[in-house]
Every structure is written in structure tokens, then in C-alpha cells.
N, C-alpha and C positions, 0 to 999 in steps of 0.2 A: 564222256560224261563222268563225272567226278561220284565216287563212292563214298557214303558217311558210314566210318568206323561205328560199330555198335555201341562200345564205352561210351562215343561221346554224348548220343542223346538221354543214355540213362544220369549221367554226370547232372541232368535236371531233376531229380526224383524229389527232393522237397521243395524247390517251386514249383512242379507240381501239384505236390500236396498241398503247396498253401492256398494257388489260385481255385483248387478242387474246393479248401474250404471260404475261399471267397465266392464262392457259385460262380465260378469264372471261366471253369473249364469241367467238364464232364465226364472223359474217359470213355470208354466200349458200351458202360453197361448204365441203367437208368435206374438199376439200382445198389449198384457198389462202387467204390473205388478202383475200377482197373483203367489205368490212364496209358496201357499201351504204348508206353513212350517208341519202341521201335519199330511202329509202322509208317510205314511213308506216308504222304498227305498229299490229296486229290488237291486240283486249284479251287473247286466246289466247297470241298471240307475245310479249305483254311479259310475261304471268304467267311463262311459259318463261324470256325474259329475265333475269328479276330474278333467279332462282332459282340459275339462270348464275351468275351477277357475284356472286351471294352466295356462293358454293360449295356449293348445295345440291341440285344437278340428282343427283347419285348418289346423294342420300337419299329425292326424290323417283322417282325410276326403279326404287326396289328395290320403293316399293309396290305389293302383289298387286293383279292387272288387276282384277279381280271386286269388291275390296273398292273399287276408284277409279272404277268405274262405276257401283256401286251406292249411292255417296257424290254420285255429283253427280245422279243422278237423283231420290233423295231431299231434293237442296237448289235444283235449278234446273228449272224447267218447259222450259227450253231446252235441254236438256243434249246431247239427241242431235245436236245442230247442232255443239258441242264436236269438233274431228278428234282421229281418233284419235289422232294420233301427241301430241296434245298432253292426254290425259284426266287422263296419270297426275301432270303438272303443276300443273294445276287444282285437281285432287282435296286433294294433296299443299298448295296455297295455302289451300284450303277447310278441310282438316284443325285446319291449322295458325294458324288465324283472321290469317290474312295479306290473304283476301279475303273479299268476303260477297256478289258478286251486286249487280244493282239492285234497287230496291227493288219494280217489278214481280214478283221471284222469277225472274226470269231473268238469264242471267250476259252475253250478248250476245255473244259470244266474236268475231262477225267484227265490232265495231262499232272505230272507231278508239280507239286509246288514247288517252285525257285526260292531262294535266300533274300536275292534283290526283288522278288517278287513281291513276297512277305513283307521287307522293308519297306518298297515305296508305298505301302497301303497301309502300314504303320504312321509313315509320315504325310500320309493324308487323311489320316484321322487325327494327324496333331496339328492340323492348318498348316502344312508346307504345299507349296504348290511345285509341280512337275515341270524342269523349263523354266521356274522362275526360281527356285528356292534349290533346286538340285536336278542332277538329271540322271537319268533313269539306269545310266550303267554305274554308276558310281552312286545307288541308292544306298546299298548295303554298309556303303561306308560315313554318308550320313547319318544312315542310321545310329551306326557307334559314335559319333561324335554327338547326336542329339538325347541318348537315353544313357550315355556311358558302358554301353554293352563293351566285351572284352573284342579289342580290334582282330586278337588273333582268330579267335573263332569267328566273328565275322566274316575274316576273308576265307576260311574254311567255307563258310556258307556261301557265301557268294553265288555261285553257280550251280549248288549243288540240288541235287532234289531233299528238299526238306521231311525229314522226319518230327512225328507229332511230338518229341521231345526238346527235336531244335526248336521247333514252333514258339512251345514252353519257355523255353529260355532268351528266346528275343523277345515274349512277349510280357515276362515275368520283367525285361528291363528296360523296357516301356512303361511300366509302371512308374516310374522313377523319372520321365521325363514330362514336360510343362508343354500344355497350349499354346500354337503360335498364336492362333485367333480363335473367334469364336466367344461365344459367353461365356466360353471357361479361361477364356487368354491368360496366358500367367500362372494356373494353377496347374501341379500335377497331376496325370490320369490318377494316380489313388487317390490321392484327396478328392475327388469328383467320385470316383466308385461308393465310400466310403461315409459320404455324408450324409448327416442323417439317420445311419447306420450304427448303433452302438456295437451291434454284434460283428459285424464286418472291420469297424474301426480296432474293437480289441484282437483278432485274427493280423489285421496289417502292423500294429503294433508288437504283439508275440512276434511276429516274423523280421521283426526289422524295418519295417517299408516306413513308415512313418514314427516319430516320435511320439511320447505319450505326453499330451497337456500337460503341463505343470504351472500354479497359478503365480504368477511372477509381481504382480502387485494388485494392490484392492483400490477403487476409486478412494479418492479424499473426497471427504464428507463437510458439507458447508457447516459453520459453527452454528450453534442455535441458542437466541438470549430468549429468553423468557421472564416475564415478573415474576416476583414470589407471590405462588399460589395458582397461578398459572399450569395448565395440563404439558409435561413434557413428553413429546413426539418425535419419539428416535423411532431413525428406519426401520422397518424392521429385515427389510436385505439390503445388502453390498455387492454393489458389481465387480467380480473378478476379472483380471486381466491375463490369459491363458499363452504363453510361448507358442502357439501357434495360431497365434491374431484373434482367436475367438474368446467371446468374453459370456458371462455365465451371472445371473441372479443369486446369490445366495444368502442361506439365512443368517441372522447373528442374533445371539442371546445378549442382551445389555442388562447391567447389574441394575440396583432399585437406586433411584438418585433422589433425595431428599428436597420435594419442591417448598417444601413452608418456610423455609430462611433464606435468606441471600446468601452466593456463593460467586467469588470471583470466577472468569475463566479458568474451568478444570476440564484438563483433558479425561476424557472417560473412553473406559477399555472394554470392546462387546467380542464375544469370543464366535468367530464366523465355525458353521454347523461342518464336521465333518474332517475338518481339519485345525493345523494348529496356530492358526493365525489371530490375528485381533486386528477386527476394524477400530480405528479410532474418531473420535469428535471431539470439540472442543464447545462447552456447556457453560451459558454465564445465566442467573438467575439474580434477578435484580428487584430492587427495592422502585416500585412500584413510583413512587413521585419522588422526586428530590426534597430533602427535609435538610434541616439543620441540627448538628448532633450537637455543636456546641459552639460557642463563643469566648474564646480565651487571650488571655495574652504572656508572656514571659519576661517580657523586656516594654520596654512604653515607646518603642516605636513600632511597632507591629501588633496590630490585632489577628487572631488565627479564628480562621471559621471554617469547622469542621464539614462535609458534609457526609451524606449517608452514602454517596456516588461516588466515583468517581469523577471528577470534573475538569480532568485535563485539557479536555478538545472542547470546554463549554463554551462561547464567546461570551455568552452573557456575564457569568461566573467572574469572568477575567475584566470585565469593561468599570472602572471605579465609580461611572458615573452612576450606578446600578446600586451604591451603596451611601448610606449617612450616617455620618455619626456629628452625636451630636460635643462629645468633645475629641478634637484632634481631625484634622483634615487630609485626607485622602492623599496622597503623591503617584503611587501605581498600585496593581494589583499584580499577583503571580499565583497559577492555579499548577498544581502537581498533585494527579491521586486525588486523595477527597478534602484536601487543604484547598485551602484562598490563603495567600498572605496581605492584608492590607498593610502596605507601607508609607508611614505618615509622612509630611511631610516637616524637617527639621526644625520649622519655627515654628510648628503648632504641636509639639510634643507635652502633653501634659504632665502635673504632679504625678509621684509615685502613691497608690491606693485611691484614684481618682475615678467616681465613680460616672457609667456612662453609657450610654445608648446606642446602639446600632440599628440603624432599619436597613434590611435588605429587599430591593424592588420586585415586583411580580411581574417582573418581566423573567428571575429566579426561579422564584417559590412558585409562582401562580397567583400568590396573591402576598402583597406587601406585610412584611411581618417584624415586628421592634423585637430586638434580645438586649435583655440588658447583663453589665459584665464592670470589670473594674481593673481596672490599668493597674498591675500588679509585678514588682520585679524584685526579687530575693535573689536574687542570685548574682555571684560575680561573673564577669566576663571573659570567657577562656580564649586562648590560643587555640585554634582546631586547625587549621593550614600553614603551610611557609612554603616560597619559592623564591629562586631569583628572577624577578620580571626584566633584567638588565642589567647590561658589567657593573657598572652603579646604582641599583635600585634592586631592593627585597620588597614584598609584598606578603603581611601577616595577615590572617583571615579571621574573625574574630567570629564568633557566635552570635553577637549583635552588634548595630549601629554603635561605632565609637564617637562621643561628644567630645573628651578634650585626649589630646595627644599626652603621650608618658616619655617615657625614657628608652630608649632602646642603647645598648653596649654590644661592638661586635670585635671581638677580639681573632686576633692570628697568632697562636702562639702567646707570646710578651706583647707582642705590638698593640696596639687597639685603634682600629680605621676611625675615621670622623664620620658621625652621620648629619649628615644637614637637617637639623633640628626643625628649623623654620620649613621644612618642605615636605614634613609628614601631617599624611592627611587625616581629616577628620571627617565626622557626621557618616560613618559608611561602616562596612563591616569588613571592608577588602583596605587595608591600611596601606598605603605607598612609605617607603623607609628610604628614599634617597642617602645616597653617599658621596663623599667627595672621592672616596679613591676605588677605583678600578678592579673589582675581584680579580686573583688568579685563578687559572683554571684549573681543576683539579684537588684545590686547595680545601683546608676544611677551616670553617671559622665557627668560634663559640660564640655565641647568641643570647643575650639575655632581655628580656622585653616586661617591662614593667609602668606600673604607676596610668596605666590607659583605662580612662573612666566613661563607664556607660551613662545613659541619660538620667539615669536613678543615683548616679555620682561614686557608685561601685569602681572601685580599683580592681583591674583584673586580677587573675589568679597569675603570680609569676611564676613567666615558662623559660625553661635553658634549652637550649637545643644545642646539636649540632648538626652543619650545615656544607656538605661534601659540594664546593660550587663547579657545575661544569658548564662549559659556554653554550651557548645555543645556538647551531647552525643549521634550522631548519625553518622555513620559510612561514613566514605566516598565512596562514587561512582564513578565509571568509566566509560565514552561513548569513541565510536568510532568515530572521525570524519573522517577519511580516509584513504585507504590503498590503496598500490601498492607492485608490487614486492619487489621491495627495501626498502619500512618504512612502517608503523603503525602510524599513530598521534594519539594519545588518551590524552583525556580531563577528570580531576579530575574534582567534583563538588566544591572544597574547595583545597587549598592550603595543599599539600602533600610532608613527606620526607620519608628517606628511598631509596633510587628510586636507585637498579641494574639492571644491563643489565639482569641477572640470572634469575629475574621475569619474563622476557617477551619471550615467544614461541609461534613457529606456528607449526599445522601439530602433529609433535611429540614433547613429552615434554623435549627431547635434544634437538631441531635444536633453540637454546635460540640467543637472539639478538647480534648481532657484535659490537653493542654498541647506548646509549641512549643519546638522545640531546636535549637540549630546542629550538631550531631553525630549521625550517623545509631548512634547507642547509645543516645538518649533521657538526656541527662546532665546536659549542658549547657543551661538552658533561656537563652531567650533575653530582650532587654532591650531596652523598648519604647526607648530611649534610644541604642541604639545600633546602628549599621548591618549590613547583612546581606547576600551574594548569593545566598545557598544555606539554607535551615532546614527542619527537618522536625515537619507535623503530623500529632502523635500520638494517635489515636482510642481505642486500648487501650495500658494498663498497668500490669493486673492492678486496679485501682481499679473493684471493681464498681459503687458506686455513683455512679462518671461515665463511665463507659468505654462508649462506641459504637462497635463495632470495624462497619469497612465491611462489607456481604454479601457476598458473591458474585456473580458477574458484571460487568454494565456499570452504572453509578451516575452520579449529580451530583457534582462535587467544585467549592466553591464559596470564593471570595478575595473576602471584600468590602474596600472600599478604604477605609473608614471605620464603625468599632464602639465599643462602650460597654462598659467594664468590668462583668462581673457584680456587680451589687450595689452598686453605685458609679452615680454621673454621670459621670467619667470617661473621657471619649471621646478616641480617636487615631485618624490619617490613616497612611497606608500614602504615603511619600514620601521620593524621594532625595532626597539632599545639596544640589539645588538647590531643592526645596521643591514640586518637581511632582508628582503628586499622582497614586496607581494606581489607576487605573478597576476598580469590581468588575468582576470575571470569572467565568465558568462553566465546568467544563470534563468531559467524557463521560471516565469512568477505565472501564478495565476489571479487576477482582481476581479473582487467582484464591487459593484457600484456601491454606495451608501445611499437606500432610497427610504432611509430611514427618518419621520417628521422628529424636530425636538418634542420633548414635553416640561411642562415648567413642574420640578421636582418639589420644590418646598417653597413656600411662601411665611414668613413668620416675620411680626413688627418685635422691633428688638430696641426704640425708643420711641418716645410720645411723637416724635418729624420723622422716623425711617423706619426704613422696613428694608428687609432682604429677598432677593428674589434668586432662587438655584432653578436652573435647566440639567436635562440630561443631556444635552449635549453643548459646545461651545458655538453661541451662537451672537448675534450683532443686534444690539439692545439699546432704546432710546427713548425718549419724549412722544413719537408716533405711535409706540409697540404698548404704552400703558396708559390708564385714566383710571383717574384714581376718585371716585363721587361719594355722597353722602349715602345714606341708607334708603334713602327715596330713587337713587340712582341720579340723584340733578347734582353737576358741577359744583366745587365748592368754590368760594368766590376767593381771592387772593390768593389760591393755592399756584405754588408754581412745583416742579421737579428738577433737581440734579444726579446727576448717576457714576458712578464710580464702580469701578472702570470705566474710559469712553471707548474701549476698544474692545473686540472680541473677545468673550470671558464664559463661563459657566454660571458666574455665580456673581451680581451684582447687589450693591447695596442702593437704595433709590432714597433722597431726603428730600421732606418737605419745607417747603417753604415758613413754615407755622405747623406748631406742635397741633395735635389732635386728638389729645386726650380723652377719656370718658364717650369718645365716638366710635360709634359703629362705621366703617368705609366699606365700600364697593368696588375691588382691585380689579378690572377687566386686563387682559393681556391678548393682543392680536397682532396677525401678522410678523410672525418673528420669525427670521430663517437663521440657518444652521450656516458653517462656515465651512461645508463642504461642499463637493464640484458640485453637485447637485442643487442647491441651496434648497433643502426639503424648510415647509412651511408649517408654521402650528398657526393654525386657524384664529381660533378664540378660545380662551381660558378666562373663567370670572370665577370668584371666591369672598365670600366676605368675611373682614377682621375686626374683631372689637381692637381697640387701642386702648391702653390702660394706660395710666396716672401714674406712671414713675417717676415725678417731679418731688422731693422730698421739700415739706414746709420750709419755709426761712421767719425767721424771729423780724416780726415787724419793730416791735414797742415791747419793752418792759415798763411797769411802775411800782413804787415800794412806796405807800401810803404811812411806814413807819409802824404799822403796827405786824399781826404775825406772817401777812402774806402778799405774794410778789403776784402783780399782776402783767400777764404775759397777752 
């Protein structure tokens, strides 16, 4: 029989100490610390033992006496040698297949405790099973492998009769080891001792055994908008997130945040209780309804209208037909921030100081509202960008719409390149500058760009630059700016040609575009021969037998970088100015339907035989869709109608057959649908229009009787 050296179970004395102050281990006396580490240990006293150190002695002491005597009497031919004070212990071990007895059928209870002993009853409180998980002479040595106990002293123990210090120190590194099964699976015996336990948790932390929480991040906190004047309702806690998985309520003090004005999104900084962190949020307080701060303009192609919002994501903001004015005609709209830009279009650009009207729709404001303003432009038109779009072609960015083309001089040194006069553009504010000859790379050229007049007849401000040209060997890019059933917009990064309908599909790689156009009205198509940044393909229009208008929902929208004319061999590449080349692309669109009815926006007679009629949206308009009656609502007799446009429009003008001067009519409009997949329907609309006498007298007869006066 193997002898344990004295030193070694004292070599326990502060785990020990610690398990004493984890109530884990009790010593000789009930009421001081004497932990006896050199007395041997009965098999009785370490069952008791372990039970201890595992926290399970109160679960074993609640078992009824009757049932724990009658448990080991039916499992051990030795049972009544068992002391009392230790049955319910045993029983409680027995129960719980923690022990089983020798294999004689007796449990031996005053016999000394073994090391493999100890162990296998260690590893069957950590869910290992006997025979399946390890086996019973090689305990001692799973044991080390499963708590990290030191192997040497393990095999020291092994066979030895354990002393209450050995006990201590296998069972101090147990602590340290994780549940195979069980409700605790995964965790280790301290973290299960300990929980719950602030006083126990700080004892295993002084000691090493566990780490101390430390809060490692605070939840993010969802943004919160509120109107101005509205109650603001910050959390008043933040959930911590703790390096040992567990997470904690706590407080935070937030500064005083000023609800009576509007405030963009601002992040605000609350200082969490205790320590030195800051929860954060993200705070917007807004302007209660959308208003109109102003009505302006700078140049006479563009009217600017302020709002009090921001209106970037607004649709409505953005849709032209939502706007009137009454001189100069809509072309598109652009919302960024709390701007609209309305951009006119070039043949209805007014005089300069041209005073004038805008109503903006309540489908906006809420409710339909005129500003009035005045087409106003003092100022010359600057140079604000330059690049090269291509080995031969510059492109100058002006500040406003240019009306007549000027002079541009590009010099190299002495030399001065030719610019193809005739091929610089107009009506835009992105100027094209072609050239006959081929920039070098790397080169610099001086710039001179003059005599470019805006629509007010303003000469620009003349700009010199220089201009370091390097080639551009990066491939062009494609974004999506919008889709519906019926088109696609998509935006090049760089000026692009090539450009067929063939490349552009949805859905499947057949259902290919009905045709592509630089204008979002479907008008202008577009020419594989000439460049592009912006075009849009069109799925439907009204053409049943090619039209594939998108579904609903999320789809494929698909750009290939090189197609075959239908019906041809005819193939083109998708490639800028410098001949690099657009990788097909893919890209997830989401559509939603248009289930939107038209409405007829303005009605106003604008001669004694016509009148105008505007919708909000483009819609197919004729002889069935109007009747036009007296004020009694009866037919008038020889009235006929012609309409201009005959084809799909916004905005038609309708003439009588016979002027109708000094009359009252009764304009009824029904059944009109929209030119979308949908074909949404406006019902009925009636209005009545006095018609005024704008026919100016003509001189029938003069007479001169010869004396002072002319009879007319």
C-alpha cells in the first residue's frame, strides 16, 4: 500500500481556504477553520465530501430517513456499519449513480478512500459514465485529463489512500472542469456553484477560479424621430453585454434635448450609471407636415422649391406631374435634402424677370397650394467641373443649362488640337467638347473655354485651366436608379456606346427590352453609335405582341456587355469612349404595381373653340372620354371635337368646331385610362367653364360726312 508524504497534502492549504470560504468544505470543527488537511479520509467521509464541494449536501439532507436506509440496505450487505450521520449521504450518492459499492455488494464505508476512487465519483458527477466514458482503473487519469489536475500527482494518487488535503486538491480542480450532461451540460462546476451568488462569485474571483465580468458592449439602441413638440422618450436603461455571456439592465442619465425646433438626425450621448461608458441613439425631430419654405429660381431653367424636410426618398416630391406652372413646362424633377429641382423643358424656357405661378398638388402639401415667384438670372455661368470623357472628347460642367455653344482653345505647349466646333453640345449643363485629335497620356493641356451663353444670354465667366490627361482603363459601371413595370432607368458611370435593346432582360434571359431611350417618356430611342450616361429600358409599350412588362415583386434585372441584333449577326459591346469594355451584370430590382387612377389636373379654355385639358398622369384621350354641353347640360348642336395629340399624352388640347364665346359649358370627362400595365381608370370628372370673348372687333365701315367727324 502506497504512503502519502505529509508535504504533499499540506501543498493544498489555500484551496483549502478558498473552498472553506466558498462553504464548500468545513474542516474538523463547526466552528472554526481547522481543515485537517493530514488526516486520511473514510470512503463514508469523502462520499459526504464531494457532495460538499459540489453544492449538493442540502439536496442530499432533504432525503426522507426511511427512504435512505431502505436504499442502501437493499444495495449493500454492509449497510448497517454505514454511521448514521452519514446514511443520508450515501443513499443520496447511490440514488444518484454517483457510487455503486464494491463489487463484493458492500460499500466498505470505514475503508480508506482510494485516488481512483475519488475520481470516478468526481466523473460521475460531471455526467461521464463508467464502461462507457472511461473505465474504472484508469479513472484517476481521466480525471487529469478532464479538470486539468497536475498528472504527476494524479498518478501519486492513484492507489493511494487519500488524505483530506488530497481530497482538496482534486477537488479544488474540479472546479475548473464542464458538465458532460445534465442541465448544467457545458458549464463549469464553479459557474453552477456560484450563480446567483454575489458573495461566492467575488470569493471565486479573488481566487482565480473565474473571471470578473467585464462589460464588453452595450446594445444599439433603435433611432427615434419625433415631431416638434412631440414628448421625447429615451430609455431610461441599456442592456450590457458581459465577457462572460451574461447580460445586465442598466441605467443611463441622457442630457436635456430641445423638442420645440426641428433637429436633423443627431447622435446623443447618455452616460450609463456606474461606469464609463456612453450609451448612444440617434435622435431626429421633425417638422410636423411638410410645408414650402420657398420658391425660387437662379437661372430660367430650373425652378428651386425649398422644403422644410427633407424629401429625398419622397415619390411624390419627385413625380412632375404633381406640379404646374403656369409659365414654362415641366421636363423632370430631382429631390436631394429639402430641394425639388424642376427642370424645364428647352423650348418653353421663359423671358428673363418673367413673372409666374407654381401650384404644387395635395397629393405634396395635403392640400393643393399656388406660390408665386419670378424667373430671375443675374448671374454669369461658371465653369464648376472638367474631365476627360474620352481620348477625344472633354466634358465641361457648367452651373446651369447652356443655350448656345462658345469657344473652347486647347493647347499642348505651341501646338493647339482642333475641337470639333460643330459637336459641342448644348441645352445641358454637362457640355460635350469633342476633338479631332487623340489626347496623350500623361500630358498636360491648357484650356481655355469662353463666350458659352445661358438662357438669359449671359456669357460665361472665362475659365483657364490646366488639364494633366490620363487614360482611363477601368471598366465602366452600371447602377439602377428606378424601376417599374414598364422601364428600367439605369445609369452608367462614364459615357457609354454600344447600347441594344438585346442587352437588357428581366426575369428570363428572353423576355429582352421592347426598346431603349435616353428619356424617361419613352421617345427618344437610343443609337448603338452614340454615347450615353443615363437610358432607359422599356419592358411595356402597349406593343402586346413584344411587351414583357416586369411582375411584381423582387426580380433579375440583367445588362449584358455584349448582344446580337435580333435577326441579324450583328453584334455590339457595351463600351466607353476609351474602348473598355462593361462586364455583364446582374442585379435584384424590387417593383411595385402602378395601381394608381389618373386625375385630370387642370382644365382651362385658352380660346373662344379650345380648351386644354392636363392629367396627372399619361393617359389615351379622345371623342368617347369627353362631352362638352350647354349649361342646361343638353348637347350643343353642330358642335364637333378634334384633339391634339392623337396619341398617348398628359396634356391635350381639345378644339371646337364653332367658337363659344360669352357661354357657359359643361366639360364632363369619363372613362379615361392611364398608359400603364394596369390601365387604372378615372371614372367621371365634370367641371363647368365660362368661355370669354377674346375675339378683338374688326372695322366693318367707315364714313366722313365732310364735316368734324368719322363715322365708324
Amino acid at each position: 500500500m502506497l504512503v502519502v508524504p505529509v508535504f504533499a497534502a499540506s501543498d493544498y492549504e489555500d484551496e483549502a481556504k478558498t473552498l472553506y470560504d466558498l462553504g464548500l468544505f468545513k474542516g474538523k470543527s463547526e466552528t472554526a477553520y481547522e481543515p485537517a488537511l493530514e488526516d486520511r479520509l473514510l470512503r463514508e467521509e469523502g462520499v459526504a465530501l464531494l457532495l460538499r464541494i459540489f453544492n449538493l449536501e442540502d439536496e442530499a439532507l432533504a432525503m426522507d430517513q426511511a427512504e435512505a436506509e431502505n436504499l442502501l440496505k437493499q444495495k449493500f450487505s454492509d449497510a448497517g456499519e454505514i454511521a448514521a450521520w452519514a446514511v443520508k449521504y450515501i443513499a443520496y450518492a447511490v440514488k444518484n449513480n454517483i457510487v455503486a459499492g464494491r463489487p463484493d455488494g458492500k460499500f466498505a464505508p470505514k475503508d480508506n478512500l482510494l485516488g481512483r476512487e475519488y475520481a470516478k465519483m468526481v466523473l460521475a458527477l460531471l455526467g461521464y459514465v463508467q464502461g462507457e466514458d472511461f473505465e474504472y482503473k484508469f479513472s484517476i487519469a481521466e480525471f487529469a485529463e478532464k479538470t486539468g489536475f497536475s498528472k504527476s500527482e494524479a498518478s501519486r494518487m492513484d492507489e493511494a489512500f487519500l488524505l483530506r488535503g488530497d481530497v482538496v486538491g482534486m477537488s479544488y480542480a474540479a472546479l475548473s472542469a464542464e458538465y458532460k450532461t445534465g442541465p448544467n451540460a457545458g458549464k463549469k462546476v464553479i459557474d453552477v456553484i456560484v450563480e446567483g451568488d454575489e458573495e461566492k462569485k467575488a470569493v471565486a474571483i479573488a481566487a482565480g477560479l473565474i473571471e470578473e465580468a467585464v462589460i464588453v458592449s452595450l446594445e444599439t439602441l433603435y433611432d427615434i424621430e419625433i415631431n416638434v413638440g412631440e414628448t421625447l422618450n429615451l430609455p431610461n436603461q441599456v442592456k450590457a453585454f458581459y465577457s462572460d455571456g451574461t447580460t445586465a439592465m442598466l441605467d443611463v442619465a441622457w442630457p436635456t434635448v430641445d423638442n420645440t425646433k426641428a433637429m436633423p438626425k443627431t447622435e446623443i450621448e447618455g452616460v450609463v450609471s456606474d461606469t464609463d461608458l456612453k450609451a448612444k441613439i440617434n435622435v431626429t425631430i421633425k417638422e410636423a407636415q411638410l410645408r414650402v419654405v420657398s420658391v425660387s429660381t437662379d437661372n430660367l431653367t430650373q425652378v428651386k422649391v425649398e422644403y422644410n424636410l427633407d424629401v429625398t426618398t419622397n415619390a411624390e416630391v419627385a413625380k412632375k406631374d404633381n406640379y404646374t406652372l403656369s409659365t414654362g413646362k415641366i421636363d423632370t424633377v430631382s429631390a436631394s435634402g429639402k430641394v425639388a429641382v424642376l427642370n424645364l423643358t428647352k423650348d418653353s424656357v421663359p423671358n428673363n424677370q418673367t413673372n409666374a405661378k407654381l401650384t404644387i398638388s395635395d397629393k405634396i402639401l395635403g392640400s393643393k397650394q399656388e406660390f408665386e415667384f419670378k424667373y430671375f438670372d443675374a448671374t454669369l455661368p461658371q465653369v464648376v467641373g472638367f474631365e476627360a470623357t474620352g481620348p477625344k472628347e472633354f466634358t465641361a460642367y457648367f452651373d446651369e443649362p447652356i443655350k448656345d455653344k462658345g469657344t473652347v482653345t486647347v493647347k499642348s505647349g505651341t501646338s493647339t488640337l482642333s475641337v470639333n466646333v460643330s459637336g459641342i453640345g448644348e441645352g445641358t449643363d454637362a457640355v460635350k467638347i469633342p476633338l479631332y485629335s487623340t489626347l496623350a497620356d500623361g500630358k498636360d493641356y491648357d484650356i481655355t473655354i469662353q463666350g458659352f451663353k445661358d438662357y438669359a444670354g449671359f456669357e460665361n465667366i472665362v475659365k483657364s485651366l490646366t488639364y494633366t490627361y490620363v487614360k482611363d482603363t477601368s471598366a465602366p459601371v452600371a447602377t439602377i436608379k428606378s424601376a417599374k413595370q414598364e422601364c428600367v432607368e439605369v445609369e452608367f458611370n462614364k459615357p457609354v456606346s454600344g447600347i441594344i435593346r438585346e442587352m437588357f432582360s428581366h426575369t428570363f434571359t428572353a423576355w429582352i427590352a421592347t426598346q431603349v431611350t435616353s428619356d424617361a417618356d419613352g421617345n427618344n430611342l437610343v443609337d448603338h453609335d452614340d454615347s450615353y450616361s443615363k437610358v432607359y429600358a422599356w419592358f411595356y409599350t402597349g406593343e402586346d405582341d413584344v411587351d414583357r412588362p416586369i411582375p411584381e415583386g423582387e426580380t433579375t434585372f440583367r445588362i449584358l456587355g455584349k448582344a446580337t441584333v435580333t435577326n441579324t449577326s450583328t453584334s455590339y459591346e457595351i463600351k466607353d469612349l476609351w474602348g473598355n469594355k462593361f462586364e455583364t451584370a446582374d442585379f435584384t430590382i424590387a417593383i411595385s404595381a402602378d395601381k394608381t387612377a389618373p386625375e385630370v389636373k387642370e382644365i382651362k379654355v385658352t380660346e373662344e373653340n379650345q380648351i386644354t385639358v392636363e392629367f396627372t398622369k399619361t393617359v389615351t384621350f379622345g371623342k368617347d372620354n369627353i362631352e362638352v354641353l350647354d349649361e342646361e347640360g343638353k348637347a350643343i348642336d353642330g358642335l364637333t371635337l378634334s384633339f391634339d395629340p392623337t396619341t398617348a399624352a398628359t396634356k391635350f388640347t381639345v378644339t371646337f368646331s364653332k367658337g363659344l364665346a360669352g357661354k357657359t359649358i359643361i366639360v364632363n370627362i369619363k372613362n379615361v385610362y392611364d398608359a400603364t400595365l394596369n390601365s387604372n381608370k378615372l371614372d367621371l370628372y365634370s367641371t363647368t367653364l365660362d368661355v370669354s370673348d377674346t375675339t378683338p372687333p374688326e372695322v366693318e365701315y367707315i364714313r366722313w360726312d365732310k364735316g368734324d367727324y368719322l363715322y365708324i
